[in-house]
N, C-alpha and C positions, 0 to 999 in steps of 0.2 A: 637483555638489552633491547632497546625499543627498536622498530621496523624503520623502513625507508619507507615516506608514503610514496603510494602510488600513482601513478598517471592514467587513473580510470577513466578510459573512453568509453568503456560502457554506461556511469555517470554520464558525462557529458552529453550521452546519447540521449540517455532517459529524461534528462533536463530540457534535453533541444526537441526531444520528440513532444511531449508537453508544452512547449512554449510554442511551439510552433501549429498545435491544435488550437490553443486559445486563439491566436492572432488570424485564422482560419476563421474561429467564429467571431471575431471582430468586425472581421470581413461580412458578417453575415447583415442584412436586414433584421428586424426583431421575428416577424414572423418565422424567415429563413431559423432565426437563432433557437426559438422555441421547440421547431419540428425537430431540429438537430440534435436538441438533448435531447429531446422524448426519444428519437430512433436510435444515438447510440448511449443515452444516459441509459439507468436501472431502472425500469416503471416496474414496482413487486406486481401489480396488478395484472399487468401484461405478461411479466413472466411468469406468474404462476399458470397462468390461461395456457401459456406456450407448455409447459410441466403435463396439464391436464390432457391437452393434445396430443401430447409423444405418449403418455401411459396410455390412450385408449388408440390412438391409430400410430404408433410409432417414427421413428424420424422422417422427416419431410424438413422442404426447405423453409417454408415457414416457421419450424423451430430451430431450425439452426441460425437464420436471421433472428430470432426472438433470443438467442442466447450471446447474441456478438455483444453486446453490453455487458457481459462477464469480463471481457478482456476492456473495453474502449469506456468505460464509464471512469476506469482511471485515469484515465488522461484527457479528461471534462474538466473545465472549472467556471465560476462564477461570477470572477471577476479577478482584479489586479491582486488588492489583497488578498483571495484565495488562492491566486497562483506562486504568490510570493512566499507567505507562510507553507505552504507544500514545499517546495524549492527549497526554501532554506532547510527546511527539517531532512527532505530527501538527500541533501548534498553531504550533511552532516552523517547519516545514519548509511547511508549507501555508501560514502568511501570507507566510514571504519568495518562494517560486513565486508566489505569486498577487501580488505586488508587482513581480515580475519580468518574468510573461508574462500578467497577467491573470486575473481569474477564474473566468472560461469554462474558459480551456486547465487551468488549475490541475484542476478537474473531471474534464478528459478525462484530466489524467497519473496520477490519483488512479484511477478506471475501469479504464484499460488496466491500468496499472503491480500492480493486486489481481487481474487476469483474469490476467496473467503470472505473477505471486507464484504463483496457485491450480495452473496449467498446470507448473509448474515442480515444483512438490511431488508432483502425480500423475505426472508421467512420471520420477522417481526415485524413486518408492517405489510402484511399480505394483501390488504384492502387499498393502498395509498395509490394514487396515480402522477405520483410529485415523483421525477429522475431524480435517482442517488448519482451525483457525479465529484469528480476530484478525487487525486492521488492520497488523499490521507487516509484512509482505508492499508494502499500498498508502503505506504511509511509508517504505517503504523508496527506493518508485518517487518520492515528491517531494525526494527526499535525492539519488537518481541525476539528478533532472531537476534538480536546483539546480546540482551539479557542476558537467553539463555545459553549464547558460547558463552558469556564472562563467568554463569553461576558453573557452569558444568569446566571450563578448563583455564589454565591463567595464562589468561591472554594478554600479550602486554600492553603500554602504553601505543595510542595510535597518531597519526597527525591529520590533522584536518585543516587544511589552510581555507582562510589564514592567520590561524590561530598561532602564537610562535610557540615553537617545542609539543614534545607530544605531550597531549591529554592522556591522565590517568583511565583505565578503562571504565574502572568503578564511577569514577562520577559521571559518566556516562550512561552508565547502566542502570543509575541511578534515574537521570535526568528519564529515562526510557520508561519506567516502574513507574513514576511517578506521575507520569502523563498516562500512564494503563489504571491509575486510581482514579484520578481524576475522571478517566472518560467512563470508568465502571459506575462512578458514582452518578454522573448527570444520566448514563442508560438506564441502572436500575431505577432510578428517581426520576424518569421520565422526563426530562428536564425537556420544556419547551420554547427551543429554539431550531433553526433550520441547519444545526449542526448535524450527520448523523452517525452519532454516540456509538451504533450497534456497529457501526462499520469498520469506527475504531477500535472496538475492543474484537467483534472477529477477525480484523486485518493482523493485530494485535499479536490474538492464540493461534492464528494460521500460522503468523512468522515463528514463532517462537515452535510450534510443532514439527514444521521442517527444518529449524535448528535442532531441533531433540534426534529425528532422525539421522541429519547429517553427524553431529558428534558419537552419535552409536557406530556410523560405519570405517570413520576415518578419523584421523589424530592431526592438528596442525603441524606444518614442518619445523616452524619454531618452539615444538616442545619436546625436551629431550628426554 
């Protein structure tokens, strides 16, 4: 039998926390706007420099400010249309995980899944000095983590308003796979655009890896 959706405030949260950084940097002057990605977007450049300095003189505050772009490079974006397209795909992918395994976990594959996204784009592109920013890196990891609860347990139909009636999971988990080909294809094929590819496919394997974990430790309540 299909679920009651949920009234995910933690959604709502992670939508208003994003919308509400953009309109921040609206507010900004261009100069203002510029400095602002570079200090909390992903420069691989910078953060590898910060990497090289904790291995040879260990933590200091200078790399710990040099790694807060782990967390806050997801909730950058570039414009309307970047913030839209995020949005829509997080609203989609974030209620049916958090219908799936929960709110809490939903959070933690959303965390990890953007701290991978971030690590992934710096270690293939170690030279660049262009900020990796926006959520699709951490939607990509609730896409990978929906996948892999539908391949590993049967989960049922979810709702996602405001779609009427619940969506099958599979063509969801579909729509999920199918967008991890595509982004496999334009990364390995270096495709040249200011999309970034690598961020999507480790936001991707991050989510879907702490989906692998979590179905090792626990069973949904709705499976009998």
């Amino acid at each position: 039998m299909a679920r009651r959706p949920l009234q995910s405030l933690e959604v709502i949260a992670l939508i208003l926390v994003n919308v509400g950084v953009f309109f921040h940097e609206l507010s900004l002057v261009p100069m203002q706007r510029i400095a602002f990605d570079q200090r909390f977007g992903a420069v691989p450049v910078a953060m590898w420099e910060a990497w090289r300095t904790f291995r040879e003189s260990g933590l200091s505050r200078e790399v710990v400010a040099a790694g807060v772009p782990l967390v806050t490079a997801s909730y950058l974006h570039a414009g309307v249309g970047h913030l839209a397209g995020n949005m829509l795909f997080l609203w989609i992918f974030a209620n049916v995980v958090a219908q799936t395994i929960g709110r809490g976990l939903l959070l933690v594959v959303y965390a990890v899944g953007g701290i991978v996204a971030v690590l992934v784009y710096v270690r293939t592109n170690p030279t660049s000095d262009v900020p990796m920013i926006g959520a699709s890196g951490a939607v990509a990891a609730l896409a990978g983590a929906y996948f892999t609860l539908v391949f590993r347990w049967e989960v049922p139909p979810v709702f996602v308003w405001p779609l009427a009636g619940a969506v099958p999971a599979s063509r969801l988990a579909f729509l999920a796979i199918w967008n991890f080909i595509l982004d496999t294809g334009a990364f390995v094929g270096h495709s040249q655009t200011h999309v970034a590819y690598g961020a999507h496919v480790g936001g991707f394997l991050g989510g879907a890896l702490v989906a692998m974990v979590i179905a090792s430790i626990s069973g949904p309540e709705w499976r009998g």
